[in-house]
TILUM-728810 format. One record per residue: residue number from 1; residue in three letters; chain; x, y, z of N, C-alpha, C in turn. Coordinates in pm, whole numbers, plus 50000, padded with zeros to 5 digits. Layout:
N
<NUM, "ALA", "A", <X, Y, Z>, <X, Y, Z>, <X, Y, Z>>
...
END
This chain:
111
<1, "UNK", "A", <88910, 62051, 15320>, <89052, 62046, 15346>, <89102, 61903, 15333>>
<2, "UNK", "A", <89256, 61897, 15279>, <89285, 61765, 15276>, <89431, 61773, 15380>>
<3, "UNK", "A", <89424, 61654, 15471>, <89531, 61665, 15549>, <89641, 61541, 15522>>
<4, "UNK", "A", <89748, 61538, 15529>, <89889, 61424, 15520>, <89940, 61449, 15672>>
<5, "UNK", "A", <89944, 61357, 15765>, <90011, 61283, 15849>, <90106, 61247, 15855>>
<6, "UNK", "A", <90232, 61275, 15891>, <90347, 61169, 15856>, <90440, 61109, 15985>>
<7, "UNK", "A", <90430, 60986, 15979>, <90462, 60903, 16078>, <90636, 60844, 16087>>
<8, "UNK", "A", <90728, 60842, 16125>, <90823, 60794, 16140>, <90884, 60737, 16257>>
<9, "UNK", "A", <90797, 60735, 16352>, <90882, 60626, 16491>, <90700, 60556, 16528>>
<10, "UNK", "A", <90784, 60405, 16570>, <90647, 60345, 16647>, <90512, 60423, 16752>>
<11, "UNK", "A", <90632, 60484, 16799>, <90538, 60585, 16910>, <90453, 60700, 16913>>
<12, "UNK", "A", <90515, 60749, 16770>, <90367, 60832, 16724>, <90259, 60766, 16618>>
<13, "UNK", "A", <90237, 60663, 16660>, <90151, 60568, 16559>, <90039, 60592, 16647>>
<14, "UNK", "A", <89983, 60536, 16795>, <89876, 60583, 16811>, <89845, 60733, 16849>>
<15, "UNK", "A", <89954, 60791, 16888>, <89958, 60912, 16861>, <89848, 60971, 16763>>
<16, "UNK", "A", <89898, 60916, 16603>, <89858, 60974, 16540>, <89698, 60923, 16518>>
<17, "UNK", "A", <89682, 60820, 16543>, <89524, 60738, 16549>, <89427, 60827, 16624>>
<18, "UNK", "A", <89530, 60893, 16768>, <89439, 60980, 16846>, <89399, 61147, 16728>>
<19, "UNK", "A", <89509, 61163, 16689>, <89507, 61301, 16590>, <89400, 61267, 16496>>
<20, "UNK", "A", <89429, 61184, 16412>, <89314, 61195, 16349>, <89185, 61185, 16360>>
<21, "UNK", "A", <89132, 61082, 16472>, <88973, 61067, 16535>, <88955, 61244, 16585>>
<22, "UNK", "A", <89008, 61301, 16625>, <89039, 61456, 16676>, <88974, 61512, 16562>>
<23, "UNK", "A", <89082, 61512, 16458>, <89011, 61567, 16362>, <88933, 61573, 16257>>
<24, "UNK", "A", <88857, 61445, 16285>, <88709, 61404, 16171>, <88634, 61417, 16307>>
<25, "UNK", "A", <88645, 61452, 16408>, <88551, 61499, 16484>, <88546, 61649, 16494>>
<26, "UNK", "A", <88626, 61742, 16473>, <88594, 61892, 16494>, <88517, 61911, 16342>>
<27, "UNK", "A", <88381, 61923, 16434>, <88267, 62027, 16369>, <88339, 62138, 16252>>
<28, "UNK", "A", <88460, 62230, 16327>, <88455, 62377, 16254>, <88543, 62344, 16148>>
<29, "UNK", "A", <88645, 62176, 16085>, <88700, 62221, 16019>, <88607, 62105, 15925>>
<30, "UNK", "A", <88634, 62153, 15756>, <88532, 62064, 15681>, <88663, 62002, 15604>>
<31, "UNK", "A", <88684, 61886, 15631>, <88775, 61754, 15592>, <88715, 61661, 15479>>
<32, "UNK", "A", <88795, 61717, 15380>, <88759, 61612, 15250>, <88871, 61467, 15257>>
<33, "UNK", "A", <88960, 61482, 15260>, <89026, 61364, 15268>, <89144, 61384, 15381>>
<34, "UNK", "A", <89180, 61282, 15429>, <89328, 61243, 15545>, <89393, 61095, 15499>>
<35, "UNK", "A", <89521, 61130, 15510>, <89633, 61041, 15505>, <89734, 61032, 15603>>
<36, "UNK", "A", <89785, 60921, 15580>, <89873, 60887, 15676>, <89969, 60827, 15620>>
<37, "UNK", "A", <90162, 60906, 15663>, <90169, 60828, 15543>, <90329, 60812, 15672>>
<38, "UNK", "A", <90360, 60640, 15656>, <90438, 60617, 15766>, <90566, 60567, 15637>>
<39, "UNK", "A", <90693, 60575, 15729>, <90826, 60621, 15622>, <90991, 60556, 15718>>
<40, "UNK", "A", <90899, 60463, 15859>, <91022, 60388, 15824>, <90947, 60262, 15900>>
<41, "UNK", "A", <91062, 60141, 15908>, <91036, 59986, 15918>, <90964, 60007, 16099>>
<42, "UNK", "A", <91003, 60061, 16128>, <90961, 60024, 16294>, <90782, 60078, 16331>>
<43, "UNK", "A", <90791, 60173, 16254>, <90676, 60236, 16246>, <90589, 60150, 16155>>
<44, "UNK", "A", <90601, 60080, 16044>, <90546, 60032, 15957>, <90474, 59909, 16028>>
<45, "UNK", "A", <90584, 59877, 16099>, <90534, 59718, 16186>, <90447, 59732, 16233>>
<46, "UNK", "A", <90407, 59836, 16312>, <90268, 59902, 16404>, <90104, 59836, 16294>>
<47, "UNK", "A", <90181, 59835, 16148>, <90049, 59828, 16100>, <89975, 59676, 16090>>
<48, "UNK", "A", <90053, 59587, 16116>, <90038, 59461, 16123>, <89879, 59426, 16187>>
<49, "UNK", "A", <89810, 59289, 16121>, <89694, 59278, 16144>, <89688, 59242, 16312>>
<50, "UNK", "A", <89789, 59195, 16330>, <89792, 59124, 16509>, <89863, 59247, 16590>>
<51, "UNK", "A", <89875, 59367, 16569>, <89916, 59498, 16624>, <89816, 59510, 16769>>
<52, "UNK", "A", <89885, 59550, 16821>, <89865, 59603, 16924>, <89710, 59731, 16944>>
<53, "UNK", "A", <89735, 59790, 16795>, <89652, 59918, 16760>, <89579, 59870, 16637>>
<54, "UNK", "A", <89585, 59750, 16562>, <89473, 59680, 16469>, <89388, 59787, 16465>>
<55, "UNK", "A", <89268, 59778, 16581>, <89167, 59827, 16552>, <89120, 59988, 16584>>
<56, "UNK", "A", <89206, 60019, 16635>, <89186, 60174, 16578>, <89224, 60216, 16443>>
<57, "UNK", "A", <89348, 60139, 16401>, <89377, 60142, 16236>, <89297, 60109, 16138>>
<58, "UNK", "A", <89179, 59967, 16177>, <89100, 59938, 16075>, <88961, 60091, 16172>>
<59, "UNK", "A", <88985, 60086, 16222>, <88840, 60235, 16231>, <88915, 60358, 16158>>
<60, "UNK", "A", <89024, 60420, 16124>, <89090, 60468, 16081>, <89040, 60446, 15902>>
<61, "UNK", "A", <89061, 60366, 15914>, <89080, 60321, 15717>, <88870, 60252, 15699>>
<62, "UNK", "A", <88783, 60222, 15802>, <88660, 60246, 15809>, <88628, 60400, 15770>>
<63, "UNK", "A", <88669, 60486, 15813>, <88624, 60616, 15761>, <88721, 60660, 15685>>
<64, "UNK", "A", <88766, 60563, 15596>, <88823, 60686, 15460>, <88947, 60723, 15494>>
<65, "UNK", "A", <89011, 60706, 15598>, <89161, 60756, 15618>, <89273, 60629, 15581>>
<66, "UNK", "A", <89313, 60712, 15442>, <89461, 60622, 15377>, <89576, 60630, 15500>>
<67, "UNK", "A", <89606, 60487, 15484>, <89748, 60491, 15491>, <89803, 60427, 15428>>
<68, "UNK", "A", <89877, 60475, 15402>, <90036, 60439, 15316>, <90146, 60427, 15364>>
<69, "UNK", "A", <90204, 60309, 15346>, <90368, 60229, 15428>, <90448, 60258, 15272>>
<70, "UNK", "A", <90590, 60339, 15304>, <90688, 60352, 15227>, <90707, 60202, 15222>>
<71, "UNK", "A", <90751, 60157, 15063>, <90795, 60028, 15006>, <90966, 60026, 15077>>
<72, "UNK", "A", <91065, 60082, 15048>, <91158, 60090, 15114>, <91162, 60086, 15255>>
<73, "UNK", "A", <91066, 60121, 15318>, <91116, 60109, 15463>, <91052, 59962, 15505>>
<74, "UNK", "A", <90959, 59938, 15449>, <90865, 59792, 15445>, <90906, 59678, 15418>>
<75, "UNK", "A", <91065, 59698, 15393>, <91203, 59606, 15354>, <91225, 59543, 15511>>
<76, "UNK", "A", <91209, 59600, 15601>, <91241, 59601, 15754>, <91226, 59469, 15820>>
<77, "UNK", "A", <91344, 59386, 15862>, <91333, 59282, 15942>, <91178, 59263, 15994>>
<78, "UNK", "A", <91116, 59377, 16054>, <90998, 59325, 16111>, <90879, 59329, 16049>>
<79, "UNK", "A", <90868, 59396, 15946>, <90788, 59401, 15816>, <90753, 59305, 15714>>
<80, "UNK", "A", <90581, 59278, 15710>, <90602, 59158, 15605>, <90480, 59226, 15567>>
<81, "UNK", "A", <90476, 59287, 15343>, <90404, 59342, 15311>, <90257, 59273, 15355>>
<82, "UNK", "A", <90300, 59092, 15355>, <90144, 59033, 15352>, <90104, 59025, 15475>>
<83, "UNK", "A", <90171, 59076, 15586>, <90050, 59081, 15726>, <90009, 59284, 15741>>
<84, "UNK", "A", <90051, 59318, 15657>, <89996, 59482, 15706>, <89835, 59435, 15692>>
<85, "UNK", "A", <89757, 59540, 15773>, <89644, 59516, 15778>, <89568, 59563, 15617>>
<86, "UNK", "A", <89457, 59491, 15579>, <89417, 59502, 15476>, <89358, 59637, 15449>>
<87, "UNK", "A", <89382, 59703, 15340>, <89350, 59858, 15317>, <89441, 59917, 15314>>
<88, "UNK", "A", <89645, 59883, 15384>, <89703, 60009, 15394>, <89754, 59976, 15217>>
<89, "UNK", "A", <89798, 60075, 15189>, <89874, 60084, 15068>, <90012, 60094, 15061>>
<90, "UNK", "A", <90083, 60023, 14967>, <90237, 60046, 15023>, <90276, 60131, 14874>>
<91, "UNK", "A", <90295, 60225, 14933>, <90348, 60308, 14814>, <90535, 60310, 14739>>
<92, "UNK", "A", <90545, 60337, 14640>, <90696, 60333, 14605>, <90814, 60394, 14705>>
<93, "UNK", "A", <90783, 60506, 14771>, <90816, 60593, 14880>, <90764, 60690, 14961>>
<94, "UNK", "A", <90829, 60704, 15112>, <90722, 60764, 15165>, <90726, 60925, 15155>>
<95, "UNK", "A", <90853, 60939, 15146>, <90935, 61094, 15092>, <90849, 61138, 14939>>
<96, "UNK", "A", <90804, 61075, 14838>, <90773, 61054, 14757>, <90580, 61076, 14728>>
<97, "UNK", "A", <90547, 61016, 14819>, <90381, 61060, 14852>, <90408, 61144, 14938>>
<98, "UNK", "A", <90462, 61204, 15011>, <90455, 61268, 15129>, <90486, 61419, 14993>>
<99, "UNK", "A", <90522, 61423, 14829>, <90566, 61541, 14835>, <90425, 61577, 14741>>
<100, "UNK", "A", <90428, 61400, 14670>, <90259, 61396, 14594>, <90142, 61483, 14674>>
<101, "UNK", "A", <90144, 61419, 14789>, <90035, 61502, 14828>, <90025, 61670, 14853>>
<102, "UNK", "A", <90140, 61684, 14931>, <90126, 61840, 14951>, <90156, 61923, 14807>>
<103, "UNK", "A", <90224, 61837, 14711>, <90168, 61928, 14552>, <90008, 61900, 14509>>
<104, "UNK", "A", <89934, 61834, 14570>, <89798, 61803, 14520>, <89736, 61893, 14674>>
<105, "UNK", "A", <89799, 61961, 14740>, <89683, 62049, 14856>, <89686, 62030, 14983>>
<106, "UNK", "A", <89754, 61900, 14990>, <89736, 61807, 15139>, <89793, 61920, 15255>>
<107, "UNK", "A", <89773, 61980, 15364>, <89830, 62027, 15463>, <89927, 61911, 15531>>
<108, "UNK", "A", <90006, 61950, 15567>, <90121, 61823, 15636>, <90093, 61856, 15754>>
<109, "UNK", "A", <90094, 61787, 15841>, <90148, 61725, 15978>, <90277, 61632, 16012>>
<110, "UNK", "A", <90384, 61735, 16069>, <90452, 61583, 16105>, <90464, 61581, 16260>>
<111, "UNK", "A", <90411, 61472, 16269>, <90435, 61390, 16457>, <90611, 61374, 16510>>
END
């Protein structure tokens, strides 16, 4: 199974850190790939290397889980592409991967 995440307020950011450790830990479901794909500036900031949640994000992207920061929302006063933590990807849009994936299989989640 492939799963998409989609993040849009700061506060479901570790939220979603908890969701996903959840689910590369259940045994019964068999998980080929997970994404995460966050879609505005406030949320994006979360990804910063001096974050608050750093390191559940780099254990996150340690096992294979993308994330992806919308380029448009990454415009954001508090957003600077060169401190996101190394590994996320900033994609052209997040509306945009968010439709890539679920035409390529992805199950959605939104928080």
């Amino acid at each position: 199974m492939r799963t998409v995440f989609h993040v849009s307020t700061p506060e479901e950011v570790p939220v979603v850190v908890a969701k996903v450790r959840n689910l590369l830990a259940d045994e019964s479901v068999e998980i080929e790939s997970v994404a995460v794909v966050l879609d505005r500036g406030e949320a994006i900031a979360r990804l910063h290397a001096d974050s608050d949640l750093a390191d559940g994000l780099r254990d996150l992207l340690d096992r294979n889980v993308a994330l992806k920061a919308c380029r448009n929302a990454a415009r954001h006063p508090e957003v600077s592409e060169g401190d996101l933590l190394e590994g996320v990807e900033v994609v052209s849009s997040g509306v945009g991967e968010l439709t890539r994936l679920q035409d390529a299989g992805y199950a959605y989640i939104r928080l």
